[in-house]
DRENZAZA-558430 format. One record per residue: residue in one letter; chain; x negated, y negated, z of N, C-alpha, C in turn. Coordinates in Angstrom, 3 decimals, always signed. Layout:
N
A; A; X; Y; Z; X; Y; Z; X; Y; Z
...
This chain:
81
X; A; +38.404; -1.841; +48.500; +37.773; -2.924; +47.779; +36.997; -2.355; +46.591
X; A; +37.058; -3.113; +45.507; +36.151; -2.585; +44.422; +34.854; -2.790; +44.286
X; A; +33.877; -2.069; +43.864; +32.698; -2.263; +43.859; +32.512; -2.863; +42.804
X; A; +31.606; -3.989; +42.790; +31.291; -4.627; +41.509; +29.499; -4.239; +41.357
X; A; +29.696; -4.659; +40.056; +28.372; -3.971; +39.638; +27.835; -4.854; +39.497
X; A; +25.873; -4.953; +40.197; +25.471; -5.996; +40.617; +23.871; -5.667; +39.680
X; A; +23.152; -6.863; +39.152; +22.161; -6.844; +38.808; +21.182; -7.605; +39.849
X; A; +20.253; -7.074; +40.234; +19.011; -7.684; +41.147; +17.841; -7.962; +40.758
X; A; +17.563; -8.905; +40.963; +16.319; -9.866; +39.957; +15.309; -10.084; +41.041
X; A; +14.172; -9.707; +40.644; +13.420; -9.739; +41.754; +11.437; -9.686; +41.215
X; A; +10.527; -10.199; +41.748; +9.580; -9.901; +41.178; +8.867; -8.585; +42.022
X; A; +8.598; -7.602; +41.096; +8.338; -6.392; +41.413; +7.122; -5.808; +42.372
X; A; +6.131; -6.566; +42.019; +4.786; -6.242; +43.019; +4.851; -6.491; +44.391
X; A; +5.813; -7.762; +44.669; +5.910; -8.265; +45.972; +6.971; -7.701; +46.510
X; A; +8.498; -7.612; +46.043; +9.570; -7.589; +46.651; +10.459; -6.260; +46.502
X; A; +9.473; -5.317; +45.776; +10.338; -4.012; +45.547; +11.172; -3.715; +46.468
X; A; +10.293; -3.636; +47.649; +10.860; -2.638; +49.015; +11.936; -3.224; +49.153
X; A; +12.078; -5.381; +49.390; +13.278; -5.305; +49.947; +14.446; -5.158; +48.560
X; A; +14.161; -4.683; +47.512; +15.398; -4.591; +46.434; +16.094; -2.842; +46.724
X; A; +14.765; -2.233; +47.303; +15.344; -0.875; +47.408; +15.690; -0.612; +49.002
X; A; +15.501; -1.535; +50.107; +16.080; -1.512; +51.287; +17.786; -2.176; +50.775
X; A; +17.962; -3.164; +50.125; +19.543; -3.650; +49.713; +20.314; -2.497; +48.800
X; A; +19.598; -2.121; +47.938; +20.226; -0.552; +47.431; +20.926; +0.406; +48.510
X; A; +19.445; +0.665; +48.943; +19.545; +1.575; +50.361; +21.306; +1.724; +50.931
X; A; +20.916; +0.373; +51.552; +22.108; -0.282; +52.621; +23.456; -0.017; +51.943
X; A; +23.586; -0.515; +50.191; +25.043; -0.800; +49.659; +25.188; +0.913; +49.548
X; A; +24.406; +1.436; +49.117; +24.503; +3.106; +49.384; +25.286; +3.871; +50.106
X; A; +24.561; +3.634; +51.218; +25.132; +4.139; +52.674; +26.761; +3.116; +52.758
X; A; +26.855; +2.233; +52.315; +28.295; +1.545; +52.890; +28.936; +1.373; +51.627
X; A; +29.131; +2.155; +50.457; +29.618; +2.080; +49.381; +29.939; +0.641; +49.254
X; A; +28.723; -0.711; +48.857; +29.547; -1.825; +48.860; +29.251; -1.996; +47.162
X; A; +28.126; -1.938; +46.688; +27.927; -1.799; +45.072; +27.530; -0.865; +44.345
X; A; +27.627; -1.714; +43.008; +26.992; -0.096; +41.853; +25.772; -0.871; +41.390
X; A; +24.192; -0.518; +42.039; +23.138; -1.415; +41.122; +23.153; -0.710; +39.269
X; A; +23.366; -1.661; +39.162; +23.070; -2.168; +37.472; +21.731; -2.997; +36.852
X; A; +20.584; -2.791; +37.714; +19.630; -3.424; +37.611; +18.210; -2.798; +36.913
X; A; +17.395; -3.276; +36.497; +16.479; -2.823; +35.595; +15.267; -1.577; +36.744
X; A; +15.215; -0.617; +36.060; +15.043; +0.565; +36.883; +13.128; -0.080; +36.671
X; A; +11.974; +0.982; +37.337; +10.614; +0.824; +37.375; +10.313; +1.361; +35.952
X; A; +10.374; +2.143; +35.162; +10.015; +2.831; +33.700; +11.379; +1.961; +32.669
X; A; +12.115; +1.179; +33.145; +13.330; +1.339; +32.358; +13.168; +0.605; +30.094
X; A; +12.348; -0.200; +30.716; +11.462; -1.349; +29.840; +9.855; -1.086; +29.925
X; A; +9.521; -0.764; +28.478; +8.164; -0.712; +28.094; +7.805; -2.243; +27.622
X; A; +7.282; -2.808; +28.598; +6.877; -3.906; +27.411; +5.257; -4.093; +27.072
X; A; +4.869; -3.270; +27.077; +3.440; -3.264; +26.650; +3.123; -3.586; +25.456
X; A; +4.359; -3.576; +24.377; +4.744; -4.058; +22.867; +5.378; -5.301; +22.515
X; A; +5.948; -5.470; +23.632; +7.140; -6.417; +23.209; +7.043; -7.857; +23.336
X; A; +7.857; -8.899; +22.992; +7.192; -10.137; +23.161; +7.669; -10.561; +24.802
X; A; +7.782; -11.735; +25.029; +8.368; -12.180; +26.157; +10.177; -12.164; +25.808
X; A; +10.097; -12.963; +24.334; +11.502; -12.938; +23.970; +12.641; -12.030; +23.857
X; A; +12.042; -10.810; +23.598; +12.267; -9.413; +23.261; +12.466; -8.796; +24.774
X; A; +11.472; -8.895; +25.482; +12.268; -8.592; +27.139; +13.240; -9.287; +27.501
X; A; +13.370; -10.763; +27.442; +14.405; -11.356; +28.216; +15.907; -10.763; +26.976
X; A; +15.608; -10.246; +26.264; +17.006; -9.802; +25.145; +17.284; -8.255; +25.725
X; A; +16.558; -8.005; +25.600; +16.903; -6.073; +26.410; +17.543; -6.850; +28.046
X; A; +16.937; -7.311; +28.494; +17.595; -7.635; +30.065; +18.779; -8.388; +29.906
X; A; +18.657; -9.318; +28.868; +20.253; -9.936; +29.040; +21.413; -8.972; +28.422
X; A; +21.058; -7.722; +27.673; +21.984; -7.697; +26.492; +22.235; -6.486; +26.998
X; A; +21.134; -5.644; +27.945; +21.442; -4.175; +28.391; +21.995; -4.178; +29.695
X; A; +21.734; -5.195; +30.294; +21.528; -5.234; +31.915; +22.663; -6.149; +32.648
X; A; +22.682; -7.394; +32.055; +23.062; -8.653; +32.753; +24.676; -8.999; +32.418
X; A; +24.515; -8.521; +30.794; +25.923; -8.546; +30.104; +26.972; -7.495; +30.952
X; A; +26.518; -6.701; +30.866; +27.677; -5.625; +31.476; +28.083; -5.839; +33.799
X; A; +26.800; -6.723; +34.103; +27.483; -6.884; +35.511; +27.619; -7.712; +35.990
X; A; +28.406; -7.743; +37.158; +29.469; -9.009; +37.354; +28.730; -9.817; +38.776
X; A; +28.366; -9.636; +39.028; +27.076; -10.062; +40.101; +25.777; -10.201; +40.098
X; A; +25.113; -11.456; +40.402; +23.414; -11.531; +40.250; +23.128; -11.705; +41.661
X; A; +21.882; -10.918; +41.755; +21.331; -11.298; +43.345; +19.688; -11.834; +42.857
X; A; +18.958; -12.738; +43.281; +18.057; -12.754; +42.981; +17.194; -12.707; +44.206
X; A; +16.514; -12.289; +44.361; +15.732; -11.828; +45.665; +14.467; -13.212; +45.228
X; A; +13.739; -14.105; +46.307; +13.149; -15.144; +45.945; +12.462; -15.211; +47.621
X; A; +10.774; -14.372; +46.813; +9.771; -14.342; +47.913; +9.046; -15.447; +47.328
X; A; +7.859; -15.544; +48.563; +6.664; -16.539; +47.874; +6.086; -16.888; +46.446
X; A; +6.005; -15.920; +45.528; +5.979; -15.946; +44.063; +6.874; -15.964; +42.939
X; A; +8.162; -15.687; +43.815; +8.888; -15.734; +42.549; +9.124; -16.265; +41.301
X; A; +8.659; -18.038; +41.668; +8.696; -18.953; +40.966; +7.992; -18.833; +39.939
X; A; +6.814; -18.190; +40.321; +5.826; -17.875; +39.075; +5.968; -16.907; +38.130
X; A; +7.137; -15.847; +38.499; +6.987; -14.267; +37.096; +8.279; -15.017; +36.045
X; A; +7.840; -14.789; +35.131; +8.923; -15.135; +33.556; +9.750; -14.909; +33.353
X; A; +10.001; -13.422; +34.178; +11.303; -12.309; +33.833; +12.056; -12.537; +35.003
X; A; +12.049; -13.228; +35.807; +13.140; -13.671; +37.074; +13.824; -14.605; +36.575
């Protein structure tokens, strides 16, 4: 089976662990290739809001063929999910 390359959307303070327990897992069972925005990958300490969601769609989202969005208690509230 082919691995498709998957982007994971997730809000970071709350839900890291389980984005890097699903890594983990596809790891060990060769099921994907994460294609998802790394912890340093994006500085936005400069940038606008608009300007992040363009690096994430244009570096990240464009090139993979799967979205997972991971959706804890807050999710609803971060911009970049």
């Amino acid at each position: 089976m082919k691995k498709r390359k998957v982007f994971i959307s997730f809000y970071y303070d709350q839900d890291s662990k389980y984005k890097d327990e699903l890594i983990e897992f596809s790891n060990k069972n060769s099921i994907f290739i994460n294609d998802s925005v790394g912890e340093n990958d994006i500085d936005g300490d400069d940038l606008s809001d608009e300007e992040i969601r363009k690096i994430i769609r244009d570096k990240y989202l464009r090139d993979s063929e799967v979205t997972i969005i991971l959706v804890g208690r807050c999710t609803k509230h971060r911009k970049h999910v």
